[in-house]
N, C-alpha and C positions, 0 to 999 in steps of 0.2 A: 536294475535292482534298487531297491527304497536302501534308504536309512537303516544301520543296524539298532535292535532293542531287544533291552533287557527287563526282564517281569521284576518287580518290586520285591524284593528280598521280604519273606514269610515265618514264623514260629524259627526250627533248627534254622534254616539256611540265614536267618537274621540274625541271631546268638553266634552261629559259626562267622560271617562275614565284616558283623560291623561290634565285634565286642575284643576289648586289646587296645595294646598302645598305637601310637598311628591309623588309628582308624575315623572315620570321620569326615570332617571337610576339614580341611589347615587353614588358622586362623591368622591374619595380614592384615596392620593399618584399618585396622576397624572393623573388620568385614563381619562381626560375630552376627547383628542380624541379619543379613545375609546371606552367611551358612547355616544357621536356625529354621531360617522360612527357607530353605531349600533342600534341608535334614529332610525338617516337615512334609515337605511337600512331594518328595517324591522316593524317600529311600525305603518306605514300608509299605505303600499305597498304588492306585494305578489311577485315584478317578483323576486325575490332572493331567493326564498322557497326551490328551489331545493336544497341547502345549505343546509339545514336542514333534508332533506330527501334522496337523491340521491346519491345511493353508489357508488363516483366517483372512476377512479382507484388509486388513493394514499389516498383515504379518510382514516382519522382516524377518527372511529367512538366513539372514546371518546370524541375526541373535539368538535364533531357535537352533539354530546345526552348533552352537556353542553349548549352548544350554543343554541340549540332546548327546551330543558327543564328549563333551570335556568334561561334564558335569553330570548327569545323572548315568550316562552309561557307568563310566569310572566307580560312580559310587555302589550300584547293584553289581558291577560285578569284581571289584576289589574291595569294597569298603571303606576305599580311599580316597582321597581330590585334592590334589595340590590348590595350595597358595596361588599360584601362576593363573589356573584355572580361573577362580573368580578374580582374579584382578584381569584378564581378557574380558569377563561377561559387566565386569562394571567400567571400564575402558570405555566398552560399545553405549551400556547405557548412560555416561557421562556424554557421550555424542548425539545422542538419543536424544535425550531428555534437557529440561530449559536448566539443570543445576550441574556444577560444573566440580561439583565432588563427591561424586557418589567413588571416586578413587581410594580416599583418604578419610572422610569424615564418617563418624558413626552417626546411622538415620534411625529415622524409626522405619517398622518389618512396613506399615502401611504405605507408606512414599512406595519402595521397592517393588509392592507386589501392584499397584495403582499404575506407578509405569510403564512394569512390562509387561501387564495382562490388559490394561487399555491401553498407552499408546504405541506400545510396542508387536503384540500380538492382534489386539483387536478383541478381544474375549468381552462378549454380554457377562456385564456384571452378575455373582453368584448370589449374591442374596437379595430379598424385598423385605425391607421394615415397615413399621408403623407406629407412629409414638403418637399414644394420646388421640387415635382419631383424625391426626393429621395427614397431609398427604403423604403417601409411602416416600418409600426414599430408597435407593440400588446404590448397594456398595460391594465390594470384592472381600471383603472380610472385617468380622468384629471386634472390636477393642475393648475388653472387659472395664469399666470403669466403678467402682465401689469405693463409699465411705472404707474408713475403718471399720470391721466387726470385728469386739471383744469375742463373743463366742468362738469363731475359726479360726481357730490356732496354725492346724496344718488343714487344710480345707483340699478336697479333689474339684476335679473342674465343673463337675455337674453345678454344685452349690454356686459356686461363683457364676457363672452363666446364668441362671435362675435367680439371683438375688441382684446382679446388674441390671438385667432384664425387669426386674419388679420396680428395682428403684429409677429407673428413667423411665417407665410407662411403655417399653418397647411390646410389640409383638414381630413375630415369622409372619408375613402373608400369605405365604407357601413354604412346603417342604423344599430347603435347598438341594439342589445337588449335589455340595459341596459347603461343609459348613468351616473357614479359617476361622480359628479364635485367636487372637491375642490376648496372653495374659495380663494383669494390672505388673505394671515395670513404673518405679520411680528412681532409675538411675543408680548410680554406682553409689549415692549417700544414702538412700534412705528405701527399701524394701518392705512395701506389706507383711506378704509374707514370706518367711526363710523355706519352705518349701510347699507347692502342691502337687498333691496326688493324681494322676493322671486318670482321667474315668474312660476305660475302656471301650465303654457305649454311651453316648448320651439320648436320655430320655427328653424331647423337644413338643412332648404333648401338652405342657404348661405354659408353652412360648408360643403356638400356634393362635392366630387367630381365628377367630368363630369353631375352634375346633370343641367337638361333645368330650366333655368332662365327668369324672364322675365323682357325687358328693362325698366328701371326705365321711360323714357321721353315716347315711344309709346306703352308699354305691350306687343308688341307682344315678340316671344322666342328671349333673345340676345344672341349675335353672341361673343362681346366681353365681357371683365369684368375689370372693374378700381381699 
């Protein structure tokens, strides 16, 4: 008999499961990105599942029967994860990995999901960029970086992804499978923005390369791009 699993909490059974006091992941000695990129990752969704089941070639499957058991089952199907929990799955990856406080220290979400999905899992990296005509470049998820904009006050993610995207010269090579964003974070003193709105779909035909576009002024396919 496999592994038991649970489906990614959906519309009612999401509202019913993970809305209330004590619900969540419980927050310990730093853990907040941590329990963020693991909210994210698997308490609404399923494309990451393979994570939890699929014997990649460097998979440790200690880390994945923590991660699968103490942590995402618990979460789909109580809406809840002790403390305890990720201080066992960052325990392992402080044994893991070449830093010696993923226990106690707050990282950034990138470190985290870089260890356990390449050195830890083994996972082909999710996305292929390209800035500027140079050679692509494969990474596990993006880092929204933006000047100030006076216009966006409370801005949703669409804009931000699209206006990061213009101002580094990035493109998509391909449709991802899997697109992680990270938002623009400057720490506990100083905040971009005080909140954005989450865009429930994103529109990534402006991010693609070579992809057919159509003219802002007559629709039909354009030729150039501003």
């Amino acid at each position: 008999e496999g592994p038991e699993s649970f489906p990614p909490l959906r519309n009612e059974a999401a509202v019913r499961v993970l809305q209330g006091r004590m619900k969540g992941i419980q927050g310990h000695c730093n853990s907040c990105y941590m329990d963020a990129a693991l909210f994210s990752l698997f308490s609404c969704t399923s494309v990451l599942d393979s994570m939890l089941f699929m014997p990649f070639p460097l998979c440790d499957r200690n880390v994945q029967g923590i991660l699968r058991d103490e942590i995402v089952n618990p979460l789909r199907r109580n809406g809840f994860v002790r403390a305890s929990s990720v201080m066992h799955l960052r325990e392992q990856l402080t044994d893991k990995g070449q830093c010696s406080s993923f226990t106690n220290a707050e990282k950034d979400p990138e470190e985290f999901l870089n260890l356990i999905m390449q050195q830890i899992l083994g996972i082909e990296p999710l996305l292929k960029l390209q800035s500027g005509g140079q050679k692509e470049q494969e990474c596990y998820c993006y880092q929204i970086f933006m000047d100030k904009q006076e216009d966006l006050v409370v801005p949703d993610v669409q804009q931000l992804v699209e206006r990061s995207f213009l101002s580094s010269d990035l493109k998509l090579v391909e449709i991802p499978s899997c697109f992680i964003i990270q938002m623009p974070r400057f720490g506990k003193e100083y905040k971009m923005f005080s909140k954005i709105i989450p865009s429930l779909e994103l529109d990534i035909t402006d991010l693609l390369l070579d992809s057919p576009r159509e003219c802002c002024l007559c629709g039909d396919v354009a030729t150039l791009e501003c």
